[in-house]
Structures are given as C-alpha cells and as structure tokens.
N, C-alpha and C positions, 0 to 999 in steps of 0.2 A: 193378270191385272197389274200393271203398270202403279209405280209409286206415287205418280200424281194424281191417278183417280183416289187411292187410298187416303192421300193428303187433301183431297177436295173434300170427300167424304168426312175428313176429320174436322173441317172450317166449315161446315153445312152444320154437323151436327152442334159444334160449338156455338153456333151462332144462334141453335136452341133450345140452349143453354142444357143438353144432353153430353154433359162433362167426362161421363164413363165409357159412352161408345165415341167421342171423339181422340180420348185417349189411347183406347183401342186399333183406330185407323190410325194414328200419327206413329204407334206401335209399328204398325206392318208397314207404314210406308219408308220407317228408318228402316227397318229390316229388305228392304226391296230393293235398297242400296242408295237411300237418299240422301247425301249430306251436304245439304243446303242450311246456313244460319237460320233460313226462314221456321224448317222445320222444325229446328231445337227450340225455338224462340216459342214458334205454336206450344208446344208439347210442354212450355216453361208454364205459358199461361194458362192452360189445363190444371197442373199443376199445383199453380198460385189460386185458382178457382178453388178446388179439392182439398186446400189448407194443406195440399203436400209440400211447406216451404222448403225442408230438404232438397227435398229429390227435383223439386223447380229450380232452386240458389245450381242446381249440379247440372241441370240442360242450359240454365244463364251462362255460366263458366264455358260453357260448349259451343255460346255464340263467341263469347266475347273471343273465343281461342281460333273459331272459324271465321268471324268477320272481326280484329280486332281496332276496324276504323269505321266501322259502324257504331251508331248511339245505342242501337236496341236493346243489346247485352247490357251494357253498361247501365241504362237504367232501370231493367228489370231486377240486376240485382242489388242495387239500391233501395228498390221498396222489398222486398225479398228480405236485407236484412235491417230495415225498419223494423221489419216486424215481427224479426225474433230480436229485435231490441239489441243489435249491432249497430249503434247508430254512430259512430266512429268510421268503422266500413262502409257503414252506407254516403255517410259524407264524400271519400273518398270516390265512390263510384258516381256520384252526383256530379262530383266537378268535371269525372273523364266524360261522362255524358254528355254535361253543357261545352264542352271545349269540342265537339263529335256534331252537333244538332245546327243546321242552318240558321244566322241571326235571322232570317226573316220567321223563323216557325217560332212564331210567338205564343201562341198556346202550349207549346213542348217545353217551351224555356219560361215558362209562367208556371206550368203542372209542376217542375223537378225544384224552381226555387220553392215551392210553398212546400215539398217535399223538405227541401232542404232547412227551412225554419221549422219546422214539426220535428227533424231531428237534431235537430239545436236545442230546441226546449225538452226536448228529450233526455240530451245529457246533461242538460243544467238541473234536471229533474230526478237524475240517477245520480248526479252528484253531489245534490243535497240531504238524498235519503242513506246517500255513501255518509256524507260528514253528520246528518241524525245520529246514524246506526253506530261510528265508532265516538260518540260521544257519550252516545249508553254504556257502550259496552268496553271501550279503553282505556287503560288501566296505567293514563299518563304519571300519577304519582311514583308507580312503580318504577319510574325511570332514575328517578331523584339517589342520589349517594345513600350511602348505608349511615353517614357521619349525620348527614342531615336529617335525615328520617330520625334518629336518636335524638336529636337537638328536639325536633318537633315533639316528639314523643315527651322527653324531659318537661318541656313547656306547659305541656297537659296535666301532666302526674305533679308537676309540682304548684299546679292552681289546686288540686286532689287528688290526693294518693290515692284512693280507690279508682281512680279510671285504668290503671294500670292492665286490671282485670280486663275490661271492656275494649283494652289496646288490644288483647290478647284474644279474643271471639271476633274479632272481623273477617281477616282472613290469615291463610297461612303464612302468606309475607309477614304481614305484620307481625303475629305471634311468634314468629323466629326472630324478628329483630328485636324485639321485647324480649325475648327470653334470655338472650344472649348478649343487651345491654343492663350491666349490673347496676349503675347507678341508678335504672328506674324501679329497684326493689329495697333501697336503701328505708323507707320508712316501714314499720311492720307493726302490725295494729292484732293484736292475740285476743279471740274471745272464746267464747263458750260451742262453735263451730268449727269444731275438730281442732281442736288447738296444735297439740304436737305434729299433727301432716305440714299443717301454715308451719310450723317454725322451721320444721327442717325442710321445706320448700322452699321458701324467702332462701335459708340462710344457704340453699346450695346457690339459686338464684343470682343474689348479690355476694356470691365471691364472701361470703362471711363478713362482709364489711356491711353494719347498720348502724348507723347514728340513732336512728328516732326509735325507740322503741315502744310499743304504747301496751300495757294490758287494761282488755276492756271489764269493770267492776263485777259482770257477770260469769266471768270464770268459777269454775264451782269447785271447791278446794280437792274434791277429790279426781282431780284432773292435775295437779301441783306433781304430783310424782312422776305424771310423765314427760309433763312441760320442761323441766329444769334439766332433766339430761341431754334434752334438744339444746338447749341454751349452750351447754357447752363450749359446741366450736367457734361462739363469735368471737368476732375482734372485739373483745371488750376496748380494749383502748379508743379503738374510732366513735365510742359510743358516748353523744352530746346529747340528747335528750329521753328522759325517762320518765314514763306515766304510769303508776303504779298504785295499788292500795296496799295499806299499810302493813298487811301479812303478809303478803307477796312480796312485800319490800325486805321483810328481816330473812325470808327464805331465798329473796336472790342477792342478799349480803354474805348470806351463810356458805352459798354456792361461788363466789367472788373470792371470800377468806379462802376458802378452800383452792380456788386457780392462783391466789396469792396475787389478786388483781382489786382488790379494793379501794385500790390510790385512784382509779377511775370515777371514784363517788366526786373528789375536789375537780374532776376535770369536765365536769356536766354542766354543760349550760342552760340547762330548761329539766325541773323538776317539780314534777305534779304528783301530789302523795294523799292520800285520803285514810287519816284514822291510825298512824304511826303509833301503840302505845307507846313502848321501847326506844324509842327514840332516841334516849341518852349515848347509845351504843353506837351508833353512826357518828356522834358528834365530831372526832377526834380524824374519823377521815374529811372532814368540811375543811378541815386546815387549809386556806390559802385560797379557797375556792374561787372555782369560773363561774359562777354561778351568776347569769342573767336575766331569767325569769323563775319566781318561784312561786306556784299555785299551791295552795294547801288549804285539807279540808279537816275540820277536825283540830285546831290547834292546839297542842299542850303545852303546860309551862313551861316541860323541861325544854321549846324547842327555842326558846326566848335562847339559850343560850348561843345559837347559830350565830344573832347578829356579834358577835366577838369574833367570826369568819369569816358572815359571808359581805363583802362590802364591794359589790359590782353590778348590783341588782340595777335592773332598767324594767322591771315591770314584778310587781308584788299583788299577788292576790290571795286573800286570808279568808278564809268562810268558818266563825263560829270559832268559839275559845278564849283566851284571858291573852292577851298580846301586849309586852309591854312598845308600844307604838313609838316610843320617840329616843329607845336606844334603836329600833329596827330603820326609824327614817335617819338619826345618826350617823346611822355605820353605811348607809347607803346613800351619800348624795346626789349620785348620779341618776337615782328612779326618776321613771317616765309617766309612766303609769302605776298608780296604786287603787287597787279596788278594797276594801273591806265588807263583808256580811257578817250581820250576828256576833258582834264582839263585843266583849266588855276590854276595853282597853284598860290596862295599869295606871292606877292616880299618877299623875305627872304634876312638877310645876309649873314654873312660868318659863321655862325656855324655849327657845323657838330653832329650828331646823328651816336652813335657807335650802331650796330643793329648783334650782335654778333649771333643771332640763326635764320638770316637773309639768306636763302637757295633758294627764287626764288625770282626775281625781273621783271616783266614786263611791262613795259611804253609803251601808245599807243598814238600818236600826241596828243603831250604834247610841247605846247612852252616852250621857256627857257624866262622868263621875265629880269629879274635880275641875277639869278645863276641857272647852271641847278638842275635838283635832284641828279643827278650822284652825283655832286660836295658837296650835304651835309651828303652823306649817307655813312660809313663808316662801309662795309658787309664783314669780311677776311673769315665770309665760304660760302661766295656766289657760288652755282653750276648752276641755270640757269639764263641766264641775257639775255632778248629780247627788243629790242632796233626800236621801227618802227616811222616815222614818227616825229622825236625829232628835232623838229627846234630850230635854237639860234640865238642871236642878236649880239655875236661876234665873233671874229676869231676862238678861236678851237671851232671846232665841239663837244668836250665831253671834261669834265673834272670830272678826279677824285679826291674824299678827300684823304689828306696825309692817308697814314698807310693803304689804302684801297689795299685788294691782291685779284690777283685772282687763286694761289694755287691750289682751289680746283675745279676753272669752270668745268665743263663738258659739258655745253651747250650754245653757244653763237647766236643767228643771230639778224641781225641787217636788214633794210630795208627803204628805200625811205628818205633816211637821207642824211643830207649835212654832210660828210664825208672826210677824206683823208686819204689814206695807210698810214699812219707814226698812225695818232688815233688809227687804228684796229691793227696794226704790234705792237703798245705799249700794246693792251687786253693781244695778242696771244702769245709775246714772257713769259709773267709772267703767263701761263696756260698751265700747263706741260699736266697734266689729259684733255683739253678737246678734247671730243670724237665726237660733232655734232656742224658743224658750216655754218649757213645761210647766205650769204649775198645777197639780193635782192633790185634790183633796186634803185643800189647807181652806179652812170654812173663814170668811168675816177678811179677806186679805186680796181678793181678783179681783174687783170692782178699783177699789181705790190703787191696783195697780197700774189697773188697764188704764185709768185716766190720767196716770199720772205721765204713761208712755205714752198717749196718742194729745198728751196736752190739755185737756179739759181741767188738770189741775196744774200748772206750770211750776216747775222745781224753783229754788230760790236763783237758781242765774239764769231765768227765764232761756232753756239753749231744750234742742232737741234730744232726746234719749234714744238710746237704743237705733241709729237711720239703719240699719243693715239688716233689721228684722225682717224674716221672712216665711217663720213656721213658727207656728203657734199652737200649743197644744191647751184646753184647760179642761180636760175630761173631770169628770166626777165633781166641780165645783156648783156645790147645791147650792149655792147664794149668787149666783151669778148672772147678772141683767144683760137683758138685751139690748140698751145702751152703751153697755159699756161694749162690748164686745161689736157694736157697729160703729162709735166713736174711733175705734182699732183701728178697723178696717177702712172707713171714711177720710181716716185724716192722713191716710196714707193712698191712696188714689191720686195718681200723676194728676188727672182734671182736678182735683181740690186742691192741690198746690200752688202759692206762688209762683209768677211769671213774670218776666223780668221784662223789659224793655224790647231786648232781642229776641225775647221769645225763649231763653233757657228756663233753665230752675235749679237755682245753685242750693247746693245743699240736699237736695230732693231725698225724702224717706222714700227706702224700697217697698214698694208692693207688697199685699200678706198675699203668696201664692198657695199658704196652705192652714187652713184653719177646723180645730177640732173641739168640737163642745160635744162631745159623747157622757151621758149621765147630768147633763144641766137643763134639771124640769122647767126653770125659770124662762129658757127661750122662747120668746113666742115663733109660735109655727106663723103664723101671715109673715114673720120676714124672713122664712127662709129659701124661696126664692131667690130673694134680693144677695143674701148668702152666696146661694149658688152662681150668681152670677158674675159676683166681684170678686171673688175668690177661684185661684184653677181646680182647689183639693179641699174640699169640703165636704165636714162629719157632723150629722146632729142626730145620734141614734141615745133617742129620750132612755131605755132602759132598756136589757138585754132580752129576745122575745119570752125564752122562760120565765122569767121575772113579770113580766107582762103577762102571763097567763094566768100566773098564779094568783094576781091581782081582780083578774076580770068575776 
C-alpha cells in the first residue's frame, strides 16, 4: 500500500470527523516514506482536533521547516499557541503568516487578523492580572533604606509608644528593624505584666538609654524586689521623665543613693508622683531643677517647699492637698498651663502673679478661703479657662486681677458654680475670639446669658458679643427655656443677618455648628426638629435611660 492511499484514507476519515483512525493512516503514510508539508500539516490538525497541542505545535514546526515560504505552518502555529496561552509567540507567527498569504485571500487575512486581536486582548489581560497579582502580593516597602523605615517607624511610636509592639508582629523585616533601632524603646511604661522581663527587655532593647520612664500604679509591692535590680543598668543620666507612685519613688531614690546618681532628680523634666509621704528627703536634690512639667497627686505641705527650686515650670497639675498657690505661681513665671483638683489653697493676700505665657487655666472644686485664684492671677493671653466647682465666702462669685484680659479666650465653661449673669456677661463681653462656651449646672444664670449673647438684651455699648462662637454646651441647666436657646441659634443664622447694599455682611456672627442641651427638661420637644436642622451637632437627651426607668 502506497503512502497516498494511507494519506487519502486519513483525509476521508477526518473529514468524519473519526480523528483516531485518521491519525492512524497519516501515522503509516509518514512511515511509508512521505514527507510532504501536506502531510505534517494534516496530522497537526488531527492533532489540534484531539487537544494534542503539543505534539500538533511539533508536526506545525515540521511544516514550517519543510515549506518555510508557505502560510500553513506558520498559522497553525499561531492558533496552537493561542491556546496554550503563548500569545507573544503566537503574534509572531501571525505576522510570518500574513507576510506568506495572497492579498487577494481575504478570508485567510480577515481569520488571522481577528486571531491576531484575540491575542492582543489576551496579553493586555495576562498583564493586568500580572500587575493584580504583584500588587497583592509585592512587598514594595521592603525596598525603602533601613534609615527610612526607622524614621517611619519613630513617627508611629512617638504619636504612641505602645505601637512599638504591634511594629514588631507584622513581619520579620520589620521586627528586626525595630529591634535593632534603640531609639524606638526609649519610653518604658512598667506594670503589673511581668514587670522585670519588660525591664530588662526595653533596657537591653534601647542600648540602656531611656528618658521616659513610666510605673503603672498597679504594680504590687511584692514585685519591688525584682524590679529594682533590673533598673540598674540604666543610663540614669539620660533619664527626663519620671511617673511614679510615691513608694516606689523613696525605693528608686534609695537605689539612685546607692549608684550615687541622685543629681539626676534636678535634671527631670516631667515628673508625675502620686502620695510622696517623705517627701522632705528629696528636696535637697530639686536644687536648681529642669523641671518643666509637674503632675502630683496627693499634695503635702512639706512639698510647698519645691517652689524655692523649682522655677521652670510650663505646666503644673496638683490633685488634692493644702497648696500654698501663689509662692508656686511666683517661683514659676513662665507656666502654660496650670490645672488644679480638690485643693484647699494657703490664705493669700492681695498680690497678684503676672503669668504672661499663661494659655490654659483649669480649677476643679477649689474653695476660695481668703481671695479666690482668679483674683491673684494676672494671664492677658489666657485661651482656655474652665471654671467647675469654685465656691467663695463672699458676695461676687469670681474676681479678677486689674490688667487681667480675656482678648484672646477661645474656650470658656464653667460648671456647678455659685454664679450670676452680670460675672459670665463681664468674661464674654471682653472675648471677641471665643469659639466654645460651657455652662453647666449653674441654676437661675443661662437664660439671661443667652440673651444677653444673641442680643435680646443689648450690653450698654449696644456692639455684638462673643461673633466667633461656635460650640455651645448647656447640659444639665434645669431652668433653661426654649427661647432662649433658639434666640442663640436664630440671631446667628447668615439669612437673619444684615446685608448690605453689595450683598456682604460685615461683622457677620458665626454659625452655632454645635449645640448641646442634654438634662434640660424645659426644652420643648415640637422644636427639636427645627434644632436639628440649623445646627450640624445636636444633643437633647432629656435624662439618662436609667434614670428614665426608674421614673416610669
């Protein structure tokens, strides 16, 4: 049997569509000795039928090697590697085809170009799921310097030293470059949570070098004997701030004496101490002190003696105890901030402390014995001043020292204070700038405030109060009408303003964008709608729901 009957027999059977005994005859008619392009060509498209694209792509390659100026090869293996998704390859064989095929065979050169956009969107489509996939999964930060990555790192930990931790569980990069930059271990916060592993972890961490050191009040004393040998190898000297309670304090004085590093107490600049009895004992190292902020809880007499040292203070916060207040604002002119809680301050007389870079002032039930504190403090760029709790033993409710402005308030509330509109109407008319004003739970005094600020009662130099207002608090005021509190809001609405010729509004009161009457039964409910409306931040929660239960 001659190769062409076996070849005929292979293009008879293919042709219905018996793909296994075609491949069979195109078998034996290569074996018979036939090598014709034709024949590979058949046996390719068999092949490509069968999904054998291998072993078809390898009888294509056999044309294109036997005819290589024929089209045939060239575009079988083109769709061939379409469709194992070589469509790079297959472009290439697409062009050697069309540059191969007669312009007139318009149907061949119409089949190979649509071929040829099918594998064009094909690789636009393998190279978008390219750029997907390493968008997932590439790990471009890791490119970034080791210098930088610590910058970044620092930026973190010093918005909060606990992210440190959380720097340290992402991955292995990162917790090697954390580990191994000391300055992001510099603050060390010690509690009740294995305390001596944290100390001597940090302190291998950061190179022994920690400024901030913090213990948290729930340390339990008999944890103190392990803690303090860890303590040890710090660099005391690098160490600027210190949070401590008051036994913990004399037993890492005691451990100090003993390094013969105690001159480190005058070199702190942030010390927070809760319940010092002993006190006395440290005084002698205060000599000369850095001391810029000092929080204390628990005040005792003996510590009245500090202000004969410490005189650099920019922020003073006192909670509870006998405070002689006006050698401490004395010795301190440069304070920023002063808070007080729960003090009975020392009778004072009439002298007054100019406290000129004096920017917040907070009093929290603080009697007035003799004179109040208002009366000896003398702050012209005072911006917050909170006022709760300030009882007095005579007729006005607040007095201020000559010369004292409030120009530059910007935040005022006051709260549970023996009080009278003509005191608050004297704050508000000398505080053009302020923008947030609290009054809580002062009875018989928000009504004739409110009118007096929104104009319903006009001050004697008929002029606007307060234009910059724009947060308003007046929780828990039980006497408080829903007039007054919509005159507020009404006379301050750009449409009820004056308008001018050109159409400005000079002078214009700001908007109230935030208004809260929480605990004022007095509001009626039909206008708080109208509430909601004119206002962006609005609060009318008549009584807490417990309290409401309890009622029903």
């Amino acid at each position: 049997m001659s190769w062409k009957a076996s070849f005929q027999q292979g293009v008879s059977n293919f042709k219905r569509n018996r793909y296994s005994e075609a491949l069979a005859f195109f078998d034996e008619a290569i074996s018979l000795g036939c090598d014709s392009f034709t024949i590979y060509d058949s046996r390719a498209a068999v092949h490509e039928k069968l999904g054998n694209n291998k072993a078809a792509l390898i009888d294509a390659k056999k044309v294109v090697d036997t005819a290589p100026d024929r089209w045939q090869g060239y575009a079988r293996s083109a769709r061939l590697f379409h469709a194992l998704n070589k469509d790079e390859a297959a472009l290439k064989m697409i062009d050697l085809a069309l540059e191969r095929i007669k312009a007139d065979d318009v149907q061949r050169h119409q089949e190979l170009n649509t071929l040829k956009s099918q594998a064009i969107d094909a690789l636009k489509a393998s190279e978008e799921r390219r750029r997907a996939r390493i968008a997932k999964t590439a790990y471009h930060i890791g490119k970034l310097p080791v210098e930088i990555f610590a910058e970044i790192f620092g930026l973190v930990v010093a918005a909060d030293h606990a992210q440190i931790l959380k720097l340290t569980h992402v991955c292995k990069h990162w917790r090697g470059i954390a580990i191994e930059t000391p300055s992001l271990w510099r603050t060390l916060v010690v509690s009740k949570n294995r305390p001596a592993r944290k100390i001597r972890l940090w302190v291998l961490r950061a190179r022994t070098q920690i400024p901030d050191l913090s213990f948290h009040h729930n340390i339990s004393e008999m944890d103190l004997p392990s803690i303090l040998p860890e303590l040890a190898p710090l660099s005391w000297c690098g160490l600027r701030s210190l949070t401590v309670s008051g036994s913990l304090f004399s037993q890492i004085y005691v451990l100090l004496h003993r390094l013969s590093m105690t001159k480190i107490i005058s070199r702190l600049e942030h010390l927070d101490t809760t319940g010092c009895l002993d006190f006395e004992k440290f005084l002698s190292d205060f000599e000369d002190s850095h001391l810029e902020t000092l929080k204390v809880a628990a005040f005792t007499s003996s510590m009245n003696q500090l202000w004969s040292r410490v005189h650099r203070l920019k922020t003073m916060s006192i909670n509870t105890g006998c405070v002689d207040i006006l050698s401490a604002l004395t010795a301190n002119p440069s304070l920023e901030n002063l808070i007080l809680y729960d003090l009975v301050p020392v009778p004072v007389q009439s002298d007054c402390v100019q406290l000129s870079n004096l920017r917040c002032m907070r009093l929290f039930n603080i009697p007035c014995i003799s004179m109040p504190i208002t009366r000896i403090v003398v702050a012209p760029n005072l911006q917050v001043l909170h006022l709760f709790g300030i009882s007095h033993s005579f007729n006005a409710p607040w007095e201020f020292a000559p010369g004292h402005s409030f120009r530059v308030l910007r935040e005022l509330r006051v709260g549970n204070c023996a009080s009278t509109a003509s005191a608050l109407e004297f704050i508000l008319v000398g505080a053009p700038l302020l923008e947030t004003l609290q009054i809580s739970g002062i009875h018989g005094v928000v009504n004739d405030v409110l009118d007096f600020i929104s104009g319903t009662h006009p001050n004697d130099n008929d002029q606007d109060v307060c234009t910059s207002l724009k947060h308003v608090d007046l929780s828990n005021c039980g006497d408080l009408l829903t007039r007054s509190a919509y005159s507020l809001v009404k006379s301050r609405l750009r449409c009820d303003q004056p308008v001018t010729v050109d159409g400005d509004q000079p002078g214009c009161r700001a908007e109230i964008e935030s208004l809260r009457l929480d605990g004022c039964p007095l509001i009626e409910a039909d206008m708080l709608p109208w509430f909601r409306v004119k206002v962006k931040v609005f609060s009318c929660v008549y009584m807490p729901k417990k309290e409401a239960k309890q009622r029903r």
